[in-house]
N, C-alpha and C positions, 0 to 999 in steps of 0.2 A: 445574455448567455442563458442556456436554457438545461439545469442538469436532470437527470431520469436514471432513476435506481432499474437497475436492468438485472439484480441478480444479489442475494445476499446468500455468502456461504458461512456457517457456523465451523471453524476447523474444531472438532471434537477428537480426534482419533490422533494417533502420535504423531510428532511431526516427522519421523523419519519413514511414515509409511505412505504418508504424500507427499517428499521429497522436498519437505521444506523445512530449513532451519530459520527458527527465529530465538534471537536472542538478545542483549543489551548492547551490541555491538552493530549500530545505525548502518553503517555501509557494508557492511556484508548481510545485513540483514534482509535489505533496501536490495540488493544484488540477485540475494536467494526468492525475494517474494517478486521481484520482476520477471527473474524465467518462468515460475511457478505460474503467476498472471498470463504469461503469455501463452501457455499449454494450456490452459481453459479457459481462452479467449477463441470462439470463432474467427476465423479471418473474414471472412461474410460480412460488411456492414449490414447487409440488411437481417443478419441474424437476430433472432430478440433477445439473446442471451451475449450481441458484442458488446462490448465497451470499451471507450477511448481512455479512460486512466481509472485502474484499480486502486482501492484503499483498503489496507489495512489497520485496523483499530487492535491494538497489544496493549496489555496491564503492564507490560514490563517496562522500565525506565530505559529513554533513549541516550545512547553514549556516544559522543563521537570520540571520546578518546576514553584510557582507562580513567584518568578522574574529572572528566568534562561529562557528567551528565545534566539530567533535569530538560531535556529537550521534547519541546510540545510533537515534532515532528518531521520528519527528513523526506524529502525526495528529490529528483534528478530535472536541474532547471530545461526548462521546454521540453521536456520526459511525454508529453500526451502524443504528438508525430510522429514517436517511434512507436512500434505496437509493444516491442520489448522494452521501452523503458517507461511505457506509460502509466506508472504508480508511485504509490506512497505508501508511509507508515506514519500513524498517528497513536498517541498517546491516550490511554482512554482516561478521559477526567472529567468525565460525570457529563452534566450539561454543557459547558464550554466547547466538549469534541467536535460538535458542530462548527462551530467558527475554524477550531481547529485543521479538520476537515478541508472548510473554502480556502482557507491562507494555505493551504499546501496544491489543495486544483491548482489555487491563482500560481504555482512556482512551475508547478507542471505545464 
């Protein structure tokens, strides 16, 4: 497998003025940053700016339920074949994100 950073975006500005909500709540989270992914995703493979699964890196703690938190990171299994469901959400915890990172590609 061969991955290649095709594009890092800083989200800085509010998130309801890019149309994306992110919060401690994993599957709606996960929902809102895959359509969000998919609107600034070329359809173009040979774009230099496509990519087959988005990630997103959040400080915030992941929940799948209100008292089920503490999760490295969610995404949507074989999620990279779809353009719409091709991403994730990881957990940023310092050095580790990286691995964190590959164990979520690998679900995708």
């Amino acid at each position: 497998m061969q991955l290649t950073i095709v594009r890092i975006i800083r989200l800085e500005v509010e998130e309801n003025e890019m149309n994306l909500s992110i919060n401690q709540d994993a599957d709606a989270t996960l929902k809102h940053f895959q359509e969000w992914q998919y609107t600034m995703n070329p359809g173009d493979d040979s774009h230099p700016n496509h990519h087959d699964c988005a990630i997103l890196i959040s400080k915030l703690d992941i929940c799948v339920s209100r008292n089920l938190c503490g999760f490295t990171g969610t995404s949507t299994i074989a999620g990279t074949c779809d353009p719409l469901r091709g991403a994730a959400i990881v957990r940023d915890a310092g050095l580790p994100t990286g691995y964190h990172i590959a164990h979520q590609i690998g679900h995708t």
